[in-house]
N, C-alpha and C positions, 0 to 999 in steps of 0.2 A: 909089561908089554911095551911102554914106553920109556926110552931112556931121557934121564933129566941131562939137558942140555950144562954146558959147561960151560963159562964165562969168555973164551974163545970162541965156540961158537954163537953165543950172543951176541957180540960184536960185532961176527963174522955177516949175521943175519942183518942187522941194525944197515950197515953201512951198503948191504946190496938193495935194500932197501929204498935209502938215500937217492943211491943211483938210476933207479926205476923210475923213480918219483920225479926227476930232474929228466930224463931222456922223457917220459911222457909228456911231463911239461912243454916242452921244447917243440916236441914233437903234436902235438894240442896248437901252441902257438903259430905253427908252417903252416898247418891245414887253416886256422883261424883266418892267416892274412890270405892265401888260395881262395876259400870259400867266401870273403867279402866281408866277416867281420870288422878286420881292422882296417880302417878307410885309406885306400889307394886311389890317386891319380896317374895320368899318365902326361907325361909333357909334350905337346904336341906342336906341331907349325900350320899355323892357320893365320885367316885375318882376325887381327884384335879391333875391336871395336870398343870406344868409350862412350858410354851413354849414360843421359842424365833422366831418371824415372818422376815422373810429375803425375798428379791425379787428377781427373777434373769432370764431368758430365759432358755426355751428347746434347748437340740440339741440332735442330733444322737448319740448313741453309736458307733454304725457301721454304717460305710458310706463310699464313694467312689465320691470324688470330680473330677467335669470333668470340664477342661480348653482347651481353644483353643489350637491346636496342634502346637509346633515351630516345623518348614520346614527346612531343610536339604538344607543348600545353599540359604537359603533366609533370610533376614531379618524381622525389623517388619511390613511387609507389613497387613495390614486387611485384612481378610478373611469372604467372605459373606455366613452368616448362610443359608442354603436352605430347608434343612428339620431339624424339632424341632417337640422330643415327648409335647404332649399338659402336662401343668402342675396336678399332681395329679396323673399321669397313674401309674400303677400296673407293672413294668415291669420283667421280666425274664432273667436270663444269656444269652447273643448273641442279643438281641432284639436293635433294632435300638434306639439310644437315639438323636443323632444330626449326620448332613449331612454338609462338606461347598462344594463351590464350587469347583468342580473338574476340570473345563475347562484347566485351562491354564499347571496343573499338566501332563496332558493328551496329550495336546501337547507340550510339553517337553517331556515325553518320546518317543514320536514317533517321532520327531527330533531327538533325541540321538541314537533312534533306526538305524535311517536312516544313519547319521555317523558311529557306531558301524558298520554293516555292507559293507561302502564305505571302513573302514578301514582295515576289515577284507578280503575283495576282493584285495586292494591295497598289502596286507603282500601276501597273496595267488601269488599275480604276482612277486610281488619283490624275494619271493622264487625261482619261477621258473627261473626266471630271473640267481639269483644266480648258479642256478644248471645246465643249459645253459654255462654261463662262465665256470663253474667250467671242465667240459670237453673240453673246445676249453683251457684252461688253462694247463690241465692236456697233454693236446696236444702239447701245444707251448714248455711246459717243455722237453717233450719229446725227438722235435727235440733239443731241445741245448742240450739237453746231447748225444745225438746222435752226435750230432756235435764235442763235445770234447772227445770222443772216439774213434772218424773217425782222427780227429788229431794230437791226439796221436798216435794210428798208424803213421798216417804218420811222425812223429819228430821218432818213432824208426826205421826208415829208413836213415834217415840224416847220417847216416856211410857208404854206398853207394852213395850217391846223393853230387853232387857238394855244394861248401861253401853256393853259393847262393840260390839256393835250400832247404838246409838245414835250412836256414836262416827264409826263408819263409815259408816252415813247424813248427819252432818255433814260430812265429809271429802267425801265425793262431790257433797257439796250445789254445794261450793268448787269443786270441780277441774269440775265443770261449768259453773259463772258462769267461771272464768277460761278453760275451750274457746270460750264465748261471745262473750268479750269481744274472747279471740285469734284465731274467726273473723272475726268483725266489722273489727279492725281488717285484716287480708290481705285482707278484700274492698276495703275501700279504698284500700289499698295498689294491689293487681292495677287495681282501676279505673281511680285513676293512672295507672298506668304505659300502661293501655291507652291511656288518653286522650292522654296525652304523646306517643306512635307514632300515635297518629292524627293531633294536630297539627303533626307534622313531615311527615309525608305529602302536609297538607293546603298547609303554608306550601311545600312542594317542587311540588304541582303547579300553587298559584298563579306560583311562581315559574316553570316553565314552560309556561303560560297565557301570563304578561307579555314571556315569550323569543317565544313563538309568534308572539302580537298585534305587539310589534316588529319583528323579520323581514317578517311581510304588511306593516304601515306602513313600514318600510323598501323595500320591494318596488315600495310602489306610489309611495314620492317617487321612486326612479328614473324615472319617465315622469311628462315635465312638458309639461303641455296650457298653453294660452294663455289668460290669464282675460279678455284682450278681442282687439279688433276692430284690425290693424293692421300694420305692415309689420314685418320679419322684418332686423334688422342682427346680423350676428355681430360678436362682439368679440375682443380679440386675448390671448393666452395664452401665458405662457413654456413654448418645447419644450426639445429636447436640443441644439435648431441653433441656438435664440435665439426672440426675439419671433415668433408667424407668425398666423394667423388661425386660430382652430378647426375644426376637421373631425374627421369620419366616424374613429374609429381612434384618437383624440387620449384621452392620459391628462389627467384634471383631477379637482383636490384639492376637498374639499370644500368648502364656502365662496365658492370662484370664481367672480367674474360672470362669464359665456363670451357671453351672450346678450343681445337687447334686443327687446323688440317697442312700436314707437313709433304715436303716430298721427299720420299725416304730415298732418292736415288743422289742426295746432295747433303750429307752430313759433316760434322765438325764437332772436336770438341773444344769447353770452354774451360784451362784452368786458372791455379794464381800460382803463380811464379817466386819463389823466394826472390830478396833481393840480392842474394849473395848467387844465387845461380842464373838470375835473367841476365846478367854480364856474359856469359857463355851461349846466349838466344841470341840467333839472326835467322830472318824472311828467307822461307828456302832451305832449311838443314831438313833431311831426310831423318823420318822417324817414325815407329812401329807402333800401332793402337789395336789396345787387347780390351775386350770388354768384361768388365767382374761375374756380371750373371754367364758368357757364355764363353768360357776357358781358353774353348779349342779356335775359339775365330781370333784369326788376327788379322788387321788391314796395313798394306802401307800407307803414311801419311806426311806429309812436311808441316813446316813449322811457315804459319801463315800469316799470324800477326801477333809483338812485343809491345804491348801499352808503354808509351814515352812517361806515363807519370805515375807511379805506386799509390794503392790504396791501402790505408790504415786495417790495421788486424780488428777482430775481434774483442780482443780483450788488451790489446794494447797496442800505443798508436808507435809503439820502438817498432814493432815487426811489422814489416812492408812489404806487400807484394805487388806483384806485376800480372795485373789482367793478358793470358795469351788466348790467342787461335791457332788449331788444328786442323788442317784440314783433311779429312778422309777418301782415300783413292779406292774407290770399288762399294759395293753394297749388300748386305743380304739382309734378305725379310724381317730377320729378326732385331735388327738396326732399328731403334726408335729410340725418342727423346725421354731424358732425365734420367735414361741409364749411366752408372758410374761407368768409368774408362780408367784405364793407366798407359801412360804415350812415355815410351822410351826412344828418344831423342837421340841422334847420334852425332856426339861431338867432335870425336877423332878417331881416324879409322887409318890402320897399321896393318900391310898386306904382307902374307907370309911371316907373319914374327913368329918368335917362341914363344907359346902360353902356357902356363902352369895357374893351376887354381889361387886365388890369395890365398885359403887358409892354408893352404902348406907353406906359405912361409914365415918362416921364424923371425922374430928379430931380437937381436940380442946387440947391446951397447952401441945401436947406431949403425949396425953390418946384419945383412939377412941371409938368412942358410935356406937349405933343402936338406929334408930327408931322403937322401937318394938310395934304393936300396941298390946293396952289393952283394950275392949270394944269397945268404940265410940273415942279413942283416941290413939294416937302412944307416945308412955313413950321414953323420952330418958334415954338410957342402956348402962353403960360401958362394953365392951368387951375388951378381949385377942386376938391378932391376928396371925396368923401363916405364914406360905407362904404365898406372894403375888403373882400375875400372872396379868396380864394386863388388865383382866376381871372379875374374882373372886378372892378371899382372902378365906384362912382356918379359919374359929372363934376358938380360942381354949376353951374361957370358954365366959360366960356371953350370949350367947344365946341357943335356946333348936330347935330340930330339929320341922321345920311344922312352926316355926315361920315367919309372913309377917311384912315386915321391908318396911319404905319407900327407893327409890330412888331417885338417881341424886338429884335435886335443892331443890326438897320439902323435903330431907333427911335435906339438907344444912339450910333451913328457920324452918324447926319442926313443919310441916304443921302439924293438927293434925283433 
């Protein structure tokens, strides 16, 4: 039924074979580079733009950081948070931001209070007290002078009156100037003394006046209001578990910043600058900030301020950077602080040039090509190159606008 082939036509078959296999190929490979397989550019004339990409965090422009209040007469004792705005709020000038405990502040001053007025009832008596003396004093005085009045009189009789007589109207004259003398001096004495218990009284109840006024001032830095207009970031706190965010419950020392209230309508970011690229930074260059968490937002932004002196790295003091500022034109809600960012900076900008991707070009011994296709095949093509930028290159001569070049690896191999 079947005839056995003959060495002719085995050949015959072998070699149409061949040919099938080779025209399919070819023709696999057309439709390959068509349908996008094989990575095609297109040379285009547009503005080139070089830009230098840096990474760095948001923060506030305007902001108003709130930390645990330090107490008047206390040290670092913790204070237990009671009331906390919830994170994100919208708040207003006066608006309650956080609450600590007030108890113990509260009683302290109604102890102080309580003193304060024991001591001011005790001056009240001691007064009266004094002014009480001060007439039975004024009294006593009285008589000694009356008394050595009365005997002098009598010693200017002693030219009548016998030696002895006489004698004893001198005698009396004495012993009543020195009653005189010796009340005089115990009234002031007693004065003293009165006066000295009233200025202990007096320095006791300022000093529980000043315990009093502390406690109320103490009282009322417990409850911290917002002095402006703006959004609500809590900050983060060592607990007993480790790092966590502040809440409702949370012990914090005094001093501690726990809180932030920012104005989201004024942002910036902060990076560091290698030192081999802050040479190419000036006040004023226009450039573009994209945030990590949200893709699609981009702002424009310039470049606001170059730190004059570099700070040592991390892990080594050879690598130097340069603290910069960003500043951010425009705003949206989602803008908050300690989000990463990435600011493409623009260094040099070239209007209407020719742009072709970098990785389509080749370089070989010092001279760069293009795979420029021609028909069914991509020609390798010397070009002239201009600016480079991290993603495109300006052609200056040897390609023509509209032209598709290969890419990346199939540029490198001369797929064709």
């Amino acid at each position: 039924m079947f005839k056995k082939l003959t060495a002719p036509h085995r050949a015959a078959i072998f070699i149409a074979s061949v040919l099938i296999a080779g025209l399919a190929a070819r023709a696999w490979r057309k439709d390959d580079t068509r349908g996008g397989a094989t990575p095609v550019a297109t040379v285009e004339r547009k503005d080139f733009v070089r830009t230098l990409r840096l990474h760095g965090v948001i923060e506030a422009v305007k902001f108003h950081g709130v930390s645990a209040p330090r107490l008047s007469g206390q040290g670092g004792t913790p204070m237990i948070i009671t009331r906390l705005v919830a994170a994100g709020t919208r708040v207003q000038p006066g608006d309650l931001l956080a609450e600590f405990d007030r108890q113990m502040q509260t009683k302290a001053y109604l102890d102080k209070e309580t003193e304060y007025r024991d001591r001011v009832e005790q001056i009240r008596k001691k007064r009266a007290e004094r002014d009480a003396d001060k007439v039975r004093d004024e009294r006593e005085l009285k008589e000694a002078e009356h008394a050595v009045e009365k005997a002098a009189l009598d010693v200017k009789r002693n030219e009548i009156l016998s030696k002895i007589d006489a004698e004893k109207n001198t005698q009396n004259l004495e012993e009543a100037r020195a009653r005189l003398e010796q009340v005089r001096k115990t009234i002031r004495l007693r004065q003293s003394v009165v006066a000295a218990e009233v200025r202990i009284l007096e320095i006791q109840r300022d000093r529980d006046l000043a315990a009093m006024r502390n406690a109320q001032r103490n009282a009322e830095k417990m409850v911290i209001r917002s002095p402006l207009a703006g959004l609500v970031v809590l900050g983060t706190i060592f607990k007993s578990n480790g790092p966590g965010e502040v809440q409702e419950g949370d012990e914090v020392r005094p001093g501690v910043p726990f809180l932030q209230v920012v104005d989201p309508q004024a942002m910036q970011v902060r990076a560091r600058v290698n030192q081999v690229d802050a040479l190419s930074l000036a006040a004023g260059q226009k450039a573009t900030v994209r945030l990590d968490a949200y893709p699609d937002l981009a702002f424009p932004g310039r470049v606001e301020q170059v730190a004059a002196i570099a700070l040592g790295g991390s892990f080594s003091d050879r690598i130097r950077t340069f603290p910069a500022l960003f500043a951010i034109e425009g705003s949206d809600p989602r803008t908050m602080p300690d989000l990463s960012a990435a600011v493409d900076v623009e260094l040099e900008r070239v209007a209407g040039a020719l742009v072709a991707p970098r990785d389509a070009v080749v370089e070989e011994s010092g001279r760069h090509f293009l795979r420029i296709r021609s028909g069914g095949s991509f020609d390798k093509t010397p070009v002239t190159l201009g600016l480079v930028g991290e993603q495109e290159v300006v052609i200056r001569e040897g390609a023509r606008e509209g032209s598709v070049v290969l890419r990346g690896a199939a540029a490198a191999r001369g797929d064709s």
